[in-house]
ZAFI-794377 format. One line per field, with one value per atom (N, C-alpha, C): residue number from 0; atom name; z, y, x negated. Coordinates in steps of 0.2 Angstrom, whole numbers. Layout:
REM residues N
seq: NUM, ...
atom: CA, ...
zz: Z, ...
yy: Y, ...
xx: X, ...
This chain:
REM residues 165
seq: 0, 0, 0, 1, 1, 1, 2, 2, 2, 3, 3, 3, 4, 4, 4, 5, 5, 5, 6, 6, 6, 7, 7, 7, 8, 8, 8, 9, 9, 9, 10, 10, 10, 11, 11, 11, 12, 12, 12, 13, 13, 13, 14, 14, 14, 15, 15, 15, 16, 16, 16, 17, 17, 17, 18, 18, 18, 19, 19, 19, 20, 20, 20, 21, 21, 21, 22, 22, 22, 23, 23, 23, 24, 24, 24, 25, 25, 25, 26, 26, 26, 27, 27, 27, 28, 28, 28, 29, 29, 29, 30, 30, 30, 31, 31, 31, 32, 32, 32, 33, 33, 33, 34, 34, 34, 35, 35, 35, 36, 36, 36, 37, 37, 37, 38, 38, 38, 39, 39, 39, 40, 40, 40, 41, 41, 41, 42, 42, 42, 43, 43, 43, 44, 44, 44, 45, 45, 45, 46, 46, 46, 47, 47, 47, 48, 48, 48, 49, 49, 49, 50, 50, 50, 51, 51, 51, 52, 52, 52, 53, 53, 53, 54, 54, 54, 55, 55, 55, 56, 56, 56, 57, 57, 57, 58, 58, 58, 59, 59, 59, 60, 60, 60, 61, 61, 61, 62, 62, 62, 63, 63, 63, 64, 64, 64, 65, 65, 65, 66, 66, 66, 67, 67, 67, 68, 68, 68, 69, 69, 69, 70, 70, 70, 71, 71, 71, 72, 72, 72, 73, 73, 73, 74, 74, 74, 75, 75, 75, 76, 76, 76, 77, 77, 77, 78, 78, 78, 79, 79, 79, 80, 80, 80, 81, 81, 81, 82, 82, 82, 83, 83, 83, 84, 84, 84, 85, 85, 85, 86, 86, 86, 87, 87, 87, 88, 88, 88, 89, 89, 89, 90, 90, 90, 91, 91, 91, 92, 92, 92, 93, 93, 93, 94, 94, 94, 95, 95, 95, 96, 96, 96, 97, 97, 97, 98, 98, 98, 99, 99, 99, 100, 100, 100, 101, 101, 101, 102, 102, 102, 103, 103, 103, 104, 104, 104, 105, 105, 105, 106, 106, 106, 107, 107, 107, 108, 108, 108, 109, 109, 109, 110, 110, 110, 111, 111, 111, 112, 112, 112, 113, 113, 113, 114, 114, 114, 115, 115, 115, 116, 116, 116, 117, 117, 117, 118, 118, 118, 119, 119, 119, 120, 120, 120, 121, 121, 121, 122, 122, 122, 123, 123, 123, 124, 124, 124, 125, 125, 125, 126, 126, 126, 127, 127, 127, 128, 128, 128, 129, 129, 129, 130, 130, 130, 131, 131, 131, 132, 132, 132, 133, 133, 133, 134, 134, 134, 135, 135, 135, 136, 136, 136, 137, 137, 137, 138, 138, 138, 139, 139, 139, 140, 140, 140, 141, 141, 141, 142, 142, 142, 143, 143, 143, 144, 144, 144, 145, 145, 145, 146, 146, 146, 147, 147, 147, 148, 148, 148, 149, 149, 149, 150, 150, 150, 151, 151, 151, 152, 152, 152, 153, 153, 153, 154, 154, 154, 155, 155, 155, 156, 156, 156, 157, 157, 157, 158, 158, 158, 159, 159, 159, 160, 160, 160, 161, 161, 161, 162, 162, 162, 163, 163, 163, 164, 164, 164
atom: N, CA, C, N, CA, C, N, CA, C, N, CA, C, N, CA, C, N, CA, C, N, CA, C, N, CA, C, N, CA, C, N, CA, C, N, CA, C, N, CA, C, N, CA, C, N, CA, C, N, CA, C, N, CA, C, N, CA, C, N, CA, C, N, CA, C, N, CA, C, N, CA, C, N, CA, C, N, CA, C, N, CA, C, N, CA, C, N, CA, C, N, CA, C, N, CA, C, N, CA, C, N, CA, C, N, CA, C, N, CA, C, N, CA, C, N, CA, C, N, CA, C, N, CA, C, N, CA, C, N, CA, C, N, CA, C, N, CA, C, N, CA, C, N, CA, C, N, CA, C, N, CA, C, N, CA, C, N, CA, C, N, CA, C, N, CA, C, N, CA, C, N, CA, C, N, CA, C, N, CA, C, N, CA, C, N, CA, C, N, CA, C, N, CA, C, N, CA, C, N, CA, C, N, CA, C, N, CA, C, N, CA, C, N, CA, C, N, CA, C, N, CA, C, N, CA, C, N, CA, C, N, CA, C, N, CA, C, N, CA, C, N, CA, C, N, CA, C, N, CA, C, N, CA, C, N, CA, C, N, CA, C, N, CA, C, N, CA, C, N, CA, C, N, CA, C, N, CA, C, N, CA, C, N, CA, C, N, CA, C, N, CA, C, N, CA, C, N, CA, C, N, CA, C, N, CA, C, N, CA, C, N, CA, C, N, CA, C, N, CA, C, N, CA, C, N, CA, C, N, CA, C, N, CA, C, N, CA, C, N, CA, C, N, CA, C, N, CA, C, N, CA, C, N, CA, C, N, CA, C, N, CA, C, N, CA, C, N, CA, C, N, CA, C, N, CA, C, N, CA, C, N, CA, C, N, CA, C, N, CA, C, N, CA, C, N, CA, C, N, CA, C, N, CA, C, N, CA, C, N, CA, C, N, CA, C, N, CA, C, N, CA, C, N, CA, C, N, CA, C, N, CA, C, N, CA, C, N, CA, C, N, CA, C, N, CA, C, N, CA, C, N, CA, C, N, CA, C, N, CA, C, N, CA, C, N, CA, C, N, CA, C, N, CA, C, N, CA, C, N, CA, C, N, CA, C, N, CA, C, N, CA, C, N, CA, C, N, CA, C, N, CA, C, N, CA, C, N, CA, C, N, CA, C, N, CA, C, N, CA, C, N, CA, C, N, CA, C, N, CA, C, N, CA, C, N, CA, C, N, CA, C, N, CA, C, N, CA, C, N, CA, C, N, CA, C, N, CA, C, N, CA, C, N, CA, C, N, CA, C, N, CA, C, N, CA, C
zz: 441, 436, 436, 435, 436, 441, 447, 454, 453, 450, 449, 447, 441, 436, 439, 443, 444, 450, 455, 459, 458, 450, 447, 446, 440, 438, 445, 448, 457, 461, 460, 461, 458, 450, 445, 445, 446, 448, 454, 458, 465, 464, 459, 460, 454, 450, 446, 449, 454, 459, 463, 466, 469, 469, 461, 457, 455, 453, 453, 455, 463, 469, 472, 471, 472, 469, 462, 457, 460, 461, 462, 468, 471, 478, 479, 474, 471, 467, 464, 459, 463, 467, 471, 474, 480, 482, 481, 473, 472, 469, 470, 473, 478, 482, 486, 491, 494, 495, 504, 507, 515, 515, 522, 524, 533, 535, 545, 544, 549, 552, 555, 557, 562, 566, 573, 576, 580, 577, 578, 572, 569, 561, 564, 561, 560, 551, 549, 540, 538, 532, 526, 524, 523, 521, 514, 508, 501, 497, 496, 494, 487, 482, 476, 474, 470, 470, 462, 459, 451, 448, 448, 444, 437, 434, 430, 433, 440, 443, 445, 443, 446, 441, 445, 440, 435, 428, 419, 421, 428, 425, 429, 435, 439, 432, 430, 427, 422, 418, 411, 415, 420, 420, 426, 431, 437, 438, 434, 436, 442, 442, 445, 453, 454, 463, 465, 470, 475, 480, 484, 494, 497, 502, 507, 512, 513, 523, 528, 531, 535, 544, 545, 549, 557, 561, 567, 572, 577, 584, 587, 594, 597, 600, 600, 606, 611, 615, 622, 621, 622, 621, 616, 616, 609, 611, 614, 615, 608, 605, 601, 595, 591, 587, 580, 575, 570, 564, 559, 551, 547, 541, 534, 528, 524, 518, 513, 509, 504, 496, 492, 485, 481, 484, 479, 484, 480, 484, 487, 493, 497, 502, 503, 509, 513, 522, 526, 532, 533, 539, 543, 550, 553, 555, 555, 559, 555, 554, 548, 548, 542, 538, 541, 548, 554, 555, 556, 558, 552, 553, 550, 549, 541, 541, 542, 547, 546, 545, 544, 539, 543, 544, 549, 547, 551, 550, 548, 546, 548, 553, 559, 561, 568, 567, 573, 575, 581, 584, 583, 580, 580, 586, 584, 590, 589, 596, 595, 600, 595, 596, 603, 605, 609, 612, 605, 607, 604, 604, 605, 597, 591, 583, 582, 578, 574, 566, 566, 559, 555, 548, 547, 537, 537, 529, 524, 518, 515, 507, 502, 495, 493, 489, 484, 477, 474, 466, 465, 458, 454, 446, 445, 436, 431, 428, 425, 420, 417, 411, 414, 419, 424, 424, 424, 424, 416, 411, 406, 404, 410, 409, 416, 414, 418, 424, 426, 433, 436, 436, 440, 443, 450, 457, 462, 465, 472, 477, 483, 489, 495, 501, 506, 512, 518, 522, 530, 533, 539, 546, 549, 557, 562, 564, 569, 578, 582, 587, 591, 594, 597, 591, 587, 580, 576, 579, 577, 573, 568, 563, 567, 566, 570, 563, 560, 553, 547, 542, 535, 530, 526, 520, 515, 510, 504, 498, 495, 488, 481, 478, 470, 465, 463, 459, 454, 449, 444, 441, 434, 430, 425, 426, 419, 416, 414, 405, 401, 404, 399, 402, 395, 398, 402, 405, 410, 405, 407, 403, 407
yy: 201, 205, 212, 213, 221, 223, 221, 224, 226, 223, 226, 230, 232, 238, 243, 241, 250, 251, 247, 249, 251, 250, 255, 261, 260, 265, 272, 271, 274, 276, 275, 275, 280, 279, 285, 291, 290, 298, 301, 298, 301, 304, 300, 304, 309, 309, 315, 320, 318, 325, 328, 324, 328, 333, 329, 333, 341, 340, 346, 352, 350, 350, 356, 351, 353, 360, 360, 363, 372, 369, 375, 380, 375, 378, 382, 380, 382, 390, 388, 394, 400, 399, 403, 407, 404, 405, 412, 411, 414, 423, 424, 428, 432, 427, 432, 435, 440, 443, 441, 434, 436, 438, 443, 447, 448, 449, 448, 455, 456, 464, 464, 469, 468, 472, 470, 476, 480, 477, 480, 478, 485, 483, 480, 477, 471, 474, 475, 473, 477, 480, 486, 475, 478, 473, 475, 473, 474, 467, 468, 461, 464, 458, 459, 456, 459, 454, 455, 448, 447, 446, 450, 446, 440, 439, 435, 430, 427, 422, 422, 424, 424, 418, 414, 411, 412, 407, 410, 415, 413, 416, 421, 423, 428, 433, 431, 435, 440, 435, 439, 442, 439, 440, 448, 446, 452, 451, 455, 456, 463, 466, 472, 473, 467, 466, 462, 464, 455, 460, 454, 452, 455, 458, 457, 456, 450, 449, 450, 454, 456, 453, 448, 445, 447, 448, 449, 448, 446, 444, 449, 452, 459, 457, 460, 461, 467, 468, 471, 476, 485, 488, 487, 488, 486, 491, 497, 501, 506, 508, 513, 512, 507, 504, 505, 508, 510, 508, 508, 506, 511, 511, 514, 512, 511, 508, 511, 514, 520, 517, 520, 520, 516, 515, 512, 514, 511, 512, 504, 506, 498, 499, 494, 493, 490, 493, 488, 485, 479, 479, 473, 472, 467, 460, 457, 450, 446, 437, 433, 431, 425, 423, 420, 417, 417, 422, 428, 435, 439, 445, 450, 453, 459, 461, 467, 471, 480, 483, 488, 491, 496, 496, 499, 507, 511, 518, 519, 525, 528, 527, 531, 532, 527, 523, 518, 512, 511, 508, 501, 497, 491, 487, 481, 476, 470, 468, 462, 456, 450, 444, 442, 439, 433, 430, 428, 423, 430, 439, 441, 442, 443, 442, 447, 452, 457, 453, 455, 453, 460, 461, 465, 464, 464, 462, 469, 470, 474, 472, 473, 471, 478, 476, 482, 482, 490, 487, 493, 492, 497, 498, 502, 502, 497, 496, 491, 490, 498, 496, 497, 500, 500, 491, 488, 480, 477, 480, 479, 484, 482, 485, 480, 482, 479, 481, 488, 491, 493, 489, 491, 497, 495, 500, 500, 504, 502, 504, 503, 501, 500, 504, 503, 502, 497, 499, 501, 504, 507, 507, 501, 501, 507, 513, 514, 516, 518, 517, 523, 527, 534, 536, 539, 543, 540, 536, 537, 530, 528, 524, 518, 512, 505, 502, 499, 497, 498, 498, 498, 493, 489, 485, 490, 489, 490, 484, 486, 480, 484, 482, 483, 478, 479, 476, 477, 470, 469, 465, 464, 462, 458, 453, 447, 448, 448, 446, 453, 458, 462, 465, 467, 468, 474, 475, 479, 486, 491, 498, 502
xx: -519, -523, -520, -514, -511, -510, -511, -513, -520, -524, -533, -530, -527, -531, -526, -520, -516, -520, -524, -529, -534, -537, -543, -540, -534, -532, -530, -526, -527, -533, -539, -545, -549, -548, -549, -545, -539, -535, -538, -537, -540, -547, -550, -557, -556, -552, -551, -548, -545, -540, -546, -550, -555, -560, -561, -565, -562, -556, -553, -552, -551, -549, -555, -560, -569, -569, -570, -570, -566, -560, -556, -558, -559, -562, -567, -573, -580, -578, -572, -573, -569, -565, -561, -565, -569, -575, -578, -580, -581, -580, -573, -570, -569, -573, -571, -580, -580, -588, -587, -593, -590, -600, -597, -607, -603, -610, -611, -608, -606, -604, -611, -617, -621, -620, -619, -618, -624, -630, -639, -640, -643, -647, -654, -655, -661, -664, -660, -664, -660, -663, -658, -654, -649, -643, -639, -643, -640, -639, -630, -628, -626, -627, -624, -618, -615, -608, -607, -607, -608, -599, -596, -592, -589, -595, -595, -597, -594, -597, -590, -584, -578, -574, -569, -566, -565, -564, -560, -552, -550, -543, -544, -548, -545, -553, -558, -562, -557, -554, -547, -542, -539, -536, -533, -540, -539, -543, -549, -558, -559, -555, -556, -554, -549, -548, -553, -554, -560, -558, -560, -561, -565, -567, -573, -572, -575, -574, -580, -580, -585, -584, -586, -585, -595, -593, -599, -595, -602, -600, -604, -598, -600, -603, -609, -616, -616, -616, -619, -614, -613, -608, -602, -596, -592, -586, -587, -583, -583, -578, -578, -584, -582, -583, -579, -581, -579, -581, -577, -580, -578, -582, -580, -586, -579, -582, -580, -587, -585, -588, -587, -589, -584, -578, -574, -565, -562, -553, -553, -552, -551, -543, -543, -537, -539, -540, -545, -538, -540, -535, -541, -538, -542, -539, -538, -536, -538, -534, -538, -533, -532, -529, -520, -523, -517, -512, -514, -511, -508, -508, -504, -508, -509, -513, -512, -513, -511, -516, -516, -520, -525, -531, -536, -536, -534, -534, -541, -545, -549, -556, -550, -553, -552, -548, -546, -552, -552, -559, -554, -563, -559, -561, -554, -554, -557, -558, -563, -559, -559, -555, -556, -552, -555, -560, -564, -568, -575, -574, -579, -581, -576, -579, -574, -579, -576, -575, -567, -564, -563, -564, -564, -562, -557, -556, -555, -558, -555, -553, -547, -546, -549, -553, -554, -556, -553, -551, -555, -558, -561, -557, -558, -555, -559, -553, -554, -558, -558, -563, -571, -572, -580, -579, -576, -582, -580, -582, -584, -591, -596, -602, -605, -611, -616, -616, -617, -617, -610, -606, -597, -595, -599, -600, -605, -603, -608, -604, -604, -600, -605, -604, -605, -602, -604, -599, -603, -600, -606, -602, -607, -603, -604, -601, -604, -600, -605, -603, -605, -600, -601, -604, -599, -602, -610, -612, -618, -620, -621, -623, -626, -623, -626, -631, -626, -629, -626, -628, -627, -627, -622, -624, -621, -625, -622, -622, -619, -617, -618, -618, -619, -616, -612, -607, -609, -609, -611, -608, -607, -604, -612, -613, -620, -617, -612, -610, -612, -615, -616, -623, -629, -634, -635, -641, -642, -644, -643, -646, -650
């Protein structure tokens, strides 16, 4: 009989680690903003980004950094291939989670992996007391190629916990 129950009990932990596990994972997530690099617009591309959909600790504790991963697969030219990402202070570098993250110059043309995938990460912070309001920021990033504008996403940071004005 106390082989069953430390194999119940064993059984219930494990599904209470997972569930936590799950949980964190979900919430982390949320953290972070990934969008397509396109490297042909197709569609105005406007993403929102909620911060009150961020974890309780990183909400209290550091509401004003997040991620963005801007991830595309090169299509047809990929010569002279450029980003920039405005309406807030970012730090851009390229590679992924494996690598090293150097920091994307300006005006430096970006590279393309391997396997043909523009990686493209940027951390960015806003002031702190702009996400104790409804409308945060707004943030664009624009691929182009030979000077000339390929595509555009923009974002609109938001903070739900406060109403709209």
């Amino acid at each position: 009989m106390n082989k069953k129950r430390e194999r119940l009990i064993a059984f219930i932990i494990a599904v209470v680690l997972t569930f936590v596990a799950s949980s964190y994972r979900n919430e982390n997530n949320n953290e972070r903003v990934r969008f397509i690099l396109a490297t042909k617009q197709t569609k105005d591309n406007i993403i929102t980004v909620d911060l009150a959909k961020q974890s309780v600790f990183k909400y209290y504790i550091q509401p004003n950094v997040f991620s963005f991963y801007g991830r595309g697969k090169a299509i047809g030219n990929t010569e002279n291939l450029l980003v920039k990402f405005s309406g807030i202070d970012t730090y851009a570098s390229q590679g992924s989670k494996k690598t090293v993250w150097t920091e994307l110059a300006a005006n430096e043309n970006l590279k393309i992996d391997g396997k043909g995938r523009i990686i493209v990460n940027w951390e960015a912070k806003v002031p702190w007391l702009s996400t104790r309001r409804y409308n945060v920021a707004g943030a664009k990033c624009e691929l182009f190629q030979d000077n000339k504008v390929v595509s555009v996403t923009k974002f609109n940071i938001i903070n739900s916990n406060y109403r709209q004005q």
